[in-house]
C-alpha positions as CSV (number, residue, x, y, z in Angstrom):
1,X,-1.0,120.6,43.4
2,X,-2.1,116.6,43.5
3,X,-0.9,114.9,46.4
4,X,1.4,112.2,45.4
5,X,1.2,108.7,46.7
6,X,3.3,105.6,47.0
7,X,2.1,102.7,45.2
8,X,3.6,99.8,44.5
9,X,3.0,97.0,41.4
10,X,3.6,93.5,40.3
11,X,3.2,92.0,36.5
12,X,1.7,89.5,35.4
13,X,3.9,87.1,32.9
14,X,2.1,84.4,31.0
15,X,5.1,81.7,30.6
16,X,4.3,79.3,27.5
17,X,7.6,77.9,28.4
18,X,9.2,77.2,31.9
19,X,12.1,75.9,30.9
20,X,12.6,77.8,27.9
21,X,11.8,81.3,29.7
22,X,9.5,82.3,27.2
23,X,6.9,84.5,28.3
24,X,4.6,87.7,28.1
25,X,3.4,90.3,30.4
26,X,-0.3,90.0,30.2
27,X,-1.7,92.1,33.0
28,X,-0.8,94.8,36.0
29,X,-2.1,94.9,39.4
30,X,-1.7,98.5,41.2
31,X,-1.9,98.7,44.8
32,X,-2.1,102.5,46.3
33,X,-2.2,101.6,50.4
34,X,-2.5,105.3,51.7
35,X,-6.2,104.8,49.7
36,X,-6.6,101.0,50.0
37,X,-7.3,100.6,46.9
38,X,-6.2,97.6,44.5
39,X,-6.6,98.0,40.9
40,X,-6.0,95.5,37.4
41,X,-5.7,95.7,34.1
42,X,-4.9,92.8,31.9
43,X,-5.2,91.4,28.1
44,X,-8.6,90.9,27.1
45,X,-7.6,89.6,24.0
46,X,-5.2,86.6,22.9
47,X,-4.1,87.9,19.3
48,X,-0.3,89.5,20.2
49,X,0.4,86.4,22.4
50,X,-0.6,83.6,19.6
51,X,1.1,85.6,17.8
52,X,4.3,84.5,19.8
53,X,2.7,81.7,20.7
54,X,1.0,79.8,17.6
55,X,-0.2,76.7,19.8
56,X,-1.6,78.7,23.0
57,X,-5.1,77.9,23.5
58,X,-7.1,81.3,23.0
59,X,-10.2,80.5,24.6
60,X,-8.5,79.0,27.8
61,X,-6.2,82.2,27.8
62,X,-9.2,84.3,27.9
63,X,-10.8,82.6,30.6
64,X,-7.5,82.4,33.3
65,X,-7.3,86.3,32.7
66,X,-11.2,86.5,33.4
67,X,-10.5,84.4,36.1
68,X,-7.3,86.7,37.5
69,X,-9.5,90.0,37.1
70,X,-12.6,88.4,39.4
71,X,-9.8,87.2,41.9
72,X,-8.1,90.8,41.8
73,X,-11.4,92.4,42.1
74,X,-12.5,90.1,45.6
75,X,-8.7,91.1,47.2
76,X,-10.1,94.7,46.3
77,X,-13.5,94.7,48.1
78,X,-12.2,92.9,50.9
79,X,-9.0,95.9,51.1
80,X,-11.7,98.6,50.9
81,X,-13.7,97.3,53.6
82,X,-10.8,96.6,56.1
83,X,-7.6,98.1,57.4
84,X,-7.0,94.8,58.5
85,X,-5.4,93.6,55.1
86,X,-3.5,96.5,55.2
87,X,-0.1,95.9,57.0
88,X,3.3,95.3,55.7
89,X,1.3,94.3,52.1
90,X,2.1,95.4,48.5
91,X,0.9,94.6,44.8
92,X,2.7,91.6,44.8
93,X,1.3,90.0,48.0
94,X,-2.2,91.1,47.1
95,X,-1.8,89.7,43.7
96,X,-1.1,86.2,45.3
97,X,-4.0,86.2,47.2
98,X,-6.0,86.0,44.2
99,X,-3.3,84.0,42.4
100,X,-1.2,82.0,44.4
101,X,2.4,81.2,43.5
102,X,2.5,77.7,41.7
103,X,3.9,75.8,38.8
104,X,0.7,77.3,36.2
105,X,1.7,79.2,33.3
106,X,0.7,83.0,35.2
107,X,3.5,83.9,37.6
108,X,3.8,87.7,39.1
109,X,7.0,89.6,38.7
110,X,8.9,90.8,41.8
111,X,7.1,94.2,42.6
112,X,7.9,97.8,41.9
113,X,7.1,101.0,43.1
114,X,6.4,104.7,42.2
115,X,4.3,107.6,43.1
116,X,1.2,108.9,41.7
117,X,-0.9,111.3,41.7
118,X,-3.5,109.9,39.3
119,X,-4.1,106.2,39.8
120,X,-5.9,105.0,37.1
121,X,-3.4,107.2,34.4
122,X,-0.6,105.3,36.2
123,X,-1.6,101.8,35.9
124,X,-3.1,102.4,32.5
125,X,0.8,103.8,31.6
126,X,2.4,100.9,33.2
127,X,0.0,98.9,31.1
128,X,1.1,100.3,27.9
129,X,5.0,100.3,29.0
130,X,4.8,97.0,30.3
131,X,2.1,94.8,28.5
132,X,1.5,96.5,25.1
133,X,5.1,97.6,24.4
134,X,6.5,94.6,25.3
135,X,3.8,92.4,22.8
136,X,4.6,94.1,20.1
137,X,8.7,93.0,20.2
138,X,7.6,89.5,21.3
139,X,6.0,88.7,17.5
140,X,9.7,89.8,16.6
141,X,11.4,87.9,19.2
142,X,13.8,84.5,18.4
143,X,13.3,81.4,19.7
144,X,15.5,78.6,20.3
145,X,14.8,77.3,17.3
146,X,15.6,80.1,15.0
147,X,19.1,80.2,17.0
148,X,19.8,76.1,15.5
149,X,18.2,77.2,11.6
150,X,21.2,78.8,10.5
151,X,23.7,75.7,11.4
152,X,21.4,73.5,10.1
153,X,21.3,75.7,6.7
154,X,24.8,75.5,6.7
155,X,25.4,71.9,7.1
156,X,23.1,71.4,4.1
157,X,24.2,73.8,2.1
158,X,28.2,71.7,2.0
159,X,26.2,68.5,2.1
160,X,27.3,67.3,5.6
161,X,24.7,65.3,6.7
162,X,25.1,64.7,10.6
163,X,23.2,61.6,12.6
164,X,21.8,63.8,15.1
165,X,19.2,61.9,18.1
166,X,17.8,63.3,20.8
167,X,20.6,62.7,24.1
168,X,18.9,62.3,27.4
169,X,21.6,63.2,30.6
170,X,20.1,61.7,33.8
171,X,21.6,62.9,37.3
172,X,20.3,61.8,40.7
173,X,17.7,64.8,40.6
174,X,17.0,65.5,37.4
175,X,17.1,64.9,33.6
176,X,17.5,67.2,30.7
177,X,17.2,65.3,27.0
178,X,19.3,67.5,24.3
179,X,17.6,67.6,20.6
180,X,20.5,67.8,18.5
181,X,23.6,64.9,19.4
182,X,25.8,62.7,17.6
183,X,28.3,60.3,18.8
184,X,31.7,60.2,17.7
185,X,34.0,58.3,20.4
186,X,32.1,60.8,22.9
187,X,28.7,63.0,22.7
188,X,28.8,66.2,20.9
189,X,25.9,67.9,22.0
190,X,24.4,71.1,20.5
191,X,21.7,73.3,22.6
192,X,20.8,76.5,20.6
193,X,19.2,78.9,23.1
194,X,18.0,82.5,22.3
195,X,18.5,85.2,25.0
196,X,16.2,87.2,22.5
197,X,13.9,88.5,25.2
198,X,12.0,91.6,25.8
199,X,14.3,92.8,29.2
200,X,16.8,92.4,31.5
201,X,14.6,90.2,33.7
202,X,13.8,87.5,30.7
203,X,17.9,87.0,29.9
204,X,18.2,86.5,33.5
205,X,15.5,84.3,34.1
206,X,16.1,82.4,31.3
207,X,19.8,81.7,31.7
208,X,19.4,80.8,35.6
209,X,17.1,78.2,35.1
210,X,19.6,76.9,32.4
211,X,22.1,76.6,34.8
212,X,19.6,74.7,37.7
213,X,19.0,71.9,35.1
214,X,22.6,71.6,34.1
215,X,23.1,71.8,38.0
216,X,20.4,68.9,38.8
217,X,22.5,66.7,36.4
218,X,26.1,67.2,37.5
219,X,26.7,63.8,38.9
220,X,25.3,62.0,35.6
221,X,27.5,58.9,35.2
222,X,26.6,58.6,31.5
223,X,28.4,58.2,28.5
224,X,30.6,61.4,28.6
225,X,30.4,64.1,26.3
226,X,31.2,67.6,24.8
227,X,28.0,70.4,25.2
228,X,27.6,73.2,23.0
229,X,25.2,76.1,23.7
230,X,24.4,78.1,21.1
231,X,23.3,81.9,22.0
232,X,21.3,84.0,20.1
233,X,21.8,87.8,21.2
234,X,18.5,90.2,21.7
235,X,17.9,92.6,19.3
236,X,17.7,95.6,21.7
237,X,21.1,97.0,21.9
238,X,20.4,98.3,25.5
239,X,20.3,94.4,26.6
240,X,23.7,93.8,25.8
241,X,25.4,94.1,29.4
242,X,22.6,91.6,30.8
243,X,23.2,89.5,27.5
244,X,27.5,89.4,27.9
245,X,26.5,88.7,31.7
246,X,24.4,85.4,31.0
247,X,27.2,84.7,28.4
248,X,29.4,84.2,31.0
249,X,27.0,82.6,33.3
250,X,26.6,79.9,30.6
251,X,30.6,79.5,30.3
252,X,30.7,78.8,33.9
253,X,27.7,76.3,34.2
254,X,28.4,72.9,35.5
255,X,29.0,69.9,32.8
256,X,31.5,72.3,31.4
257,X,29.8,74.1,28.4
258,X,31.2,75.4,25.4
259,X,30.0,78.8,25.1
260,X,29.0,79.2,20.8
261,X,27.8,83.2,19.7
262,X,26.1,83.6,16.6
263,X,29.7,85.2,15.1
264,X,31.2,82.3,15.4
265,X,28.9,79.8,13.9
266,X,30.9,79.9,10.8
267,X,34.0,78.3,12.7
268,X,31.3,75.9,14.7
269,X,30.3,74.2,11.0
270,X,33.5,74.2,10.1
271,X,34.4,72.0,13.2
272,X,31.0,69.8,12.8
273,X,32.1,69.3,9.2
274,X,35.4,68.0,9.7
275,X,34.5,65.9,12.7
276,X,31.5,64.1,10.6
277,X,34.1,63.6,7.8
278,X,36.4,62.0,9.8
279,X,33.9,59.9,11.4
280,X,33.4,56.5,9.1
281,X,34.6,58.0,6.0
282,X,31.4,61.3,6.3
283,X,29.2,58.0,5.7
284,X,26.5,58.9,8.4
285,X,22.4,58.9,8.3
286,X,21.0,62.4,7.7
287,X,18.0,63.2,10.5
């Protein structure tokens, strides 16, 4: 029978997005310490993530996951040749030898764990169930601004023609600036945001750093007004729980939100529609 041995890993996300939370796993670095061994196996190709990403530059894609693999690979010769490196280390704290944690667009995932008794099947699985897999549901995936097409559609469709401007909200620390506003006595402010991701971990990430902007800006002194986010659902059924969680999240986010779900966008245009009417007799400049 094959020995089995711990091992733990770490992913490699390529986030077009930060504040957004879009992103893609692109790569997965193995460590297995009983053998000190360190292994990696990312995207050698750029297709699946323009795909998702139409304005991503290919060529410079290519070369930072050249660039990762020749990092991985020096972490690897200097773990074979010394228990020294050996310690309290993992995948993840490897990885960022070679990578180190910064504001770039690759950031590792927290690390897991498993145990194996055939390395390179094991990272070339967890490739497949974590990179591959999860490319081909990104090309299907919603982004924000398929979440704000079927309000707009609807607006135009009764003829409601609604100045929205871009809204910037300044606090002390930080700003956020809101695409779709109109004034009317106060700010109504509309931000569509699709929760549309490929796991648990996405919804999550996306949603908390949602609620550190709106955070960063509580004490804005501005003109006050009325925010709106607009939530598209993901498609996989098995993400509801972490979807209804970051629904809740949003509800309780500083500045007050109103939480909007793509059922009740109907009752949302209805609201716009009346409110626009009312406002100088529906005369208003369409954008």
């Amino acid at each position: 029978m094959t020995e089995q041995r711990p091992y733990t890993y770490t992913v490699l996300r390529y986030v077009h997005d930060p504040r957004a939370g879009e992103m893609l796993n692109v790569g997965v670095v193995l460590h297995v310490p009983a053998e000190h061994r360190l292994l990696v196996k990312a995207r050698s190709t750029f297709g699946r993530v323009k795909d998702a990403f139409p304005d991503l530059d290919g060529d410079a894609f290519k070369s930072a996951m050249r660039a990762v693999e020749r990092g991985i690979g020096a972490v690897a010769k200097e773990l074979a040749a010394t228990t020294l490196l050996a310690g309290d280390l993992d995948a993840a704290k490897l990885a960022r030898r070679a990578l180190p944690e910064d504001d770039s667009a690759l950031q590792w995932s927290a690390v897991g764990s498993g145990v194996t008794g055939d390395v390179e099947a094991t990272l070339e699985r967890l490739f497949e169930r974590l990179v591959r897999h999860n490319d081909d549901r990104a090309s299907r995936r919603r982004v924000d601004d398929e979440i704000w097409r079927p309000i707009r559609e609807r607006l135009a469709a009764r003829h409601v023609h609604v100045p929205f401007e871009p809204k910037v909200v300044e606090g002390a620390l930080d700003s956020i600036t809101f695409k779709h506003a109109w004034k009317n006595g106060l700010w109504h402010v509309y931000e569509p945001v699709s929760l549309d991701m490929a796991d648990r971990d996405g919804i999550m990430d996306k949603t908390r750093r949602w609620l550190g902007h709106l955070a960063a800006v509580r004490d804005a002194s501005a003109d006050p007004l009325k925010l709106h986010f607009i939530l598209g659902a993901p498609q996989d059924v098995t993400l509801r729980p972490a979807y209804d969680r970051a629904v809740a999240l949003f509800r309780k986010a500083d500045l007050n939100p109103e939480v909007v779900e793509e059922g009740d966008i109907d009752n949302l245009v209805d609201r716009i529609e009346d409110e626009v009417r009312a406002h100088d007799g529906g005369l208003a400049v369409s954008h």
